[in-house]
C-alpha positions in Angstrom: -64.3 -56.3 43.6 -64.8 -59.5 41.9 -64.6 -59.0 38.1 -66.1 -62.7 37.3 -69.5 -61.8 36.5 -68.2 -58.5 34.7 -69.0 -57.9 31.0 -65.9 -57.9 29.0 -65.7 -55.1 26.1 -65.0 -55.7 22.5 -62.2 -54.4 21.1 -65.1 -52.2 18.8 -65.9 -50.8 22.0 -62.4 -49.6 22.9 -63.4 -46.2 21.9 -62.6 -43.1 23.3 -66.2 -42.0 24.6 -66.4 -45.4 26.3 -63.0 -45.7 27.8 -62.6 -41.8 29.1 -62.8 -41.6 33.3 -62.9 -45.4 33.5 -61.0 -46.7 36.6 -58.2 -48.5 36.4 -57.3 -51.7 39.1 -54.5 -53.6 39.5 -54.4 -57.3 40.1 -55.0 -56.7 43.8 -58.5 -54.5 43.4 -56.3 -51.4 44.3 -57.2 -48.7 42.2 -53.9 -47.4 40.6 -55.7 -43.9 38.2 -58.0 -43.4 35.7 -58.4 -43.0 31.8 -57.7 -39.3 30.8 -58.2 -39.5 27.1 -57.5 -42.1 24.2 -55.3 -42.2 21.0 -56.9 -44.4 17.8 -59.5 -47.3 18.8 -59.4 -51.1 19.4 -57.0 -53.1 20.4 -53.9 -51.4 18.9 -54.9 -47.6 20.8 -52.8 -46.0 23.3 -54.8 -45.7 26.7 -53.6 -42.6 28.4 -53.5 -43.3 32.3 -53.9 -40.4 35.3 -51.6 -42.3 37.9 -51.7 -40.6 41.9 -52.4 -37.5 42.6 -56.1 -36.5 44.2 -59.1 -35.9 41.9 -56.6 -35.1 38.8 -54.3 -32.5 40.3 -51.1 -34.0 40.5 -51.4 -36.8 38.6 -49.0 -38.4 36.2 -50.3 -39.2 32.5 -48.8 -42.0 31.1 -49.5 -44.0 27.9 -50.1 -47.7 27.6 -51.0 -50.2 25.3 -54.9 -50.8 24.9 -54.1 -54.8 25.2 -52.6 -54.2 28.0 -55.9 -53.6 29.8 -58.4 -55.7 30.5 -61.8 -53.4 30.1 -64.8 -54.5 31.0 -68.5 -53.6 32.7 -69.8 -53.9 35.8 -73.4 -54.8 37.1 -73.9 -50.9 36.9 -72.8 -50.8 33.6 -69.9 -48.5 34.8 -66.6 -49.5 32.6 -63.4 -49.7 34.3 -60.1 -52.1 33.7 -57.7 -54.6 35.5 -54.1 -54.8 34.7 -51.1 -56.3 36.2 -49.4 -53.2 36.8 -48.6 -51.8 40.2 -49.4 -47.8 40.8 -45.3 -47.4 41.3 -44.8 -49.1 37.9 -47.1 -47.0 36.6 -45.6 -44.2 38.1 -41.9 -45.4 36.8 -42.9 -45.0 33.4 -41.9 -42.1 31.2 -44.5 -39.0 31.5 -46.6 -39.1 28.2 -47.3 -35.8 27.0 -49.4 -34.9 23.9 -47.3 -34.1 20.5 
């Protein structure tokens, strides 16, 4: 998928109702999960991450830094993001759960 042309959100639009379900890429276009639910908003929230499993069962939640992510639009207006992790360094990192 080329991202070129792709909308990029502003940090008052890293919300949770925007960001939930968006897919997640790596730098290769391989998708590596999806958003399961946000803590806080902008730049400085926590972006929960589904990594593997099939259609959520399975699946690994794990927290990362909004600014970590690159979140933007496509020419659908669907919102996914792009970041330089791998799905296995995803998967590496501790299990977030919810306090």
């Amino acid at each position: 998928m080329d991202h070129t042309n792709h909308v990029r959100l502003t940090s008052t639009e890293l919300t949770p109702d925007i960001l939930e379900d968006a897919t997640i890429y790596d730098a290769d276009d391989n998708k590596v999960g999806s958003v399961s639910h946000v803590h806080g908003s902008g730049a400085a929230s926590q972006v929960v991450i589904d990594v593997g499993g099939f259609l959520g069962i399975g699946a690994k939640p794990v927290a990362v830094p909004a600014s970590q992510l690159d979140f933007m639009r496509d020419e659908d207006g669907d919102v996914h993001a792009v970041t330089n992790w791998t799905k296995d360094e995803l998967k590496k990192m501790p299990e977030h759960h919810d306090a």
